[in-house]
Backbone as CSV, one residue per row, in Angstrom:
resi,resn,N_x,N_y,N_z,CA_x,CA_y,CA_z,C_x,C_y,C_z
1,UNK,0.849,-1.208,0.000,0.000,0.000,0.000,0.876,1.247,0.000
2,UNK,0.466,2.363,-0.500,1.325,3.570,-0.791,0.564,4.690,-0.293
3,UNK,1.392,5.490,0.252,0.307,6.767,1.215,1.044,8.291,0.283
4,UNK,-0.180,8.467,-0.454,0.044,10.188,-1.039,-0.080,11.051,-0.245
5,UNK,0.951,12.308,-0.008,0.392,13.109,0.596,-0.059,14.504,0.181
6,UNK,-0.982,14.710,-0.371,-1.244,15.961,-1.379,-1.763,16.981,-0.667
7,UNK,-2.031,18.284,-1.325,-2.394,19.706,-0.924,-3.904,19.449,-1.399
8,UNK,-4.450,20.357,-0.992,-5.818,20.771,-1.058,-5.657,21.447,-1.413
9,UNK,-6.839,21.965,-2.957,-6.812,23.333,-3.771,-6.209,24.451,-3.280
10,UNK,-5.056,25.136,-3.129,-4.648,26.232,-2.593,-4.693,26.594,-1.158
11,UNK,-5.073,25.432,-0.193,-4.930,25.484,1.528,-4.159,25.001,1.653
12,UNK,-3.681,25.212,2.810,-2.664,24.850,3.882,-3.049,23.377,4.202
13,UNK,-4.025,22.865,4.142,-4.455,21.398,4.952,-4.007,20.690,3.893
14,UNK,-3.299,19.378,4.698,-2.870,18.560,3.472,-3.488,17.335,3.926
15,UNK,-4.042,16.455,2.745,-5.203,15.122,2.748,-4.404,14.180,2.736
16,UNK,-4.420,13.169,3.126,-3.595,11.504,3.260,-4.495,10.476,2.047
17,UNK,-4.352,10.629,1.552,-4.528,9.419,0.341,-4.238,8.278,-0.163
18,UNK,-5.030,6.862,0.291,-4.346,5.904,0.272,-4.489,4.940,-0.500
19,UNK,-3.894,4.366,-1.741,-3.571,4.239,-2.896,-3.353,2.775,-2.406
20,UNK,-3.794,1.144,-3.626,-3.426,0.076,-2.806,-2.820,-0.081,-3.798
């Protein structure tokens, strides 16, 4: 399993996305 860690449209909060 692989964990993305991307931005949110132009915020500061970043989402954990988990990719199998």
């Amino acid at each position: 399993m692989k964990i993305y860690l991307i931005k949110s449209q132009g915020s500061p909060i970043q989402d954990l996305r988990f990719a199998a």
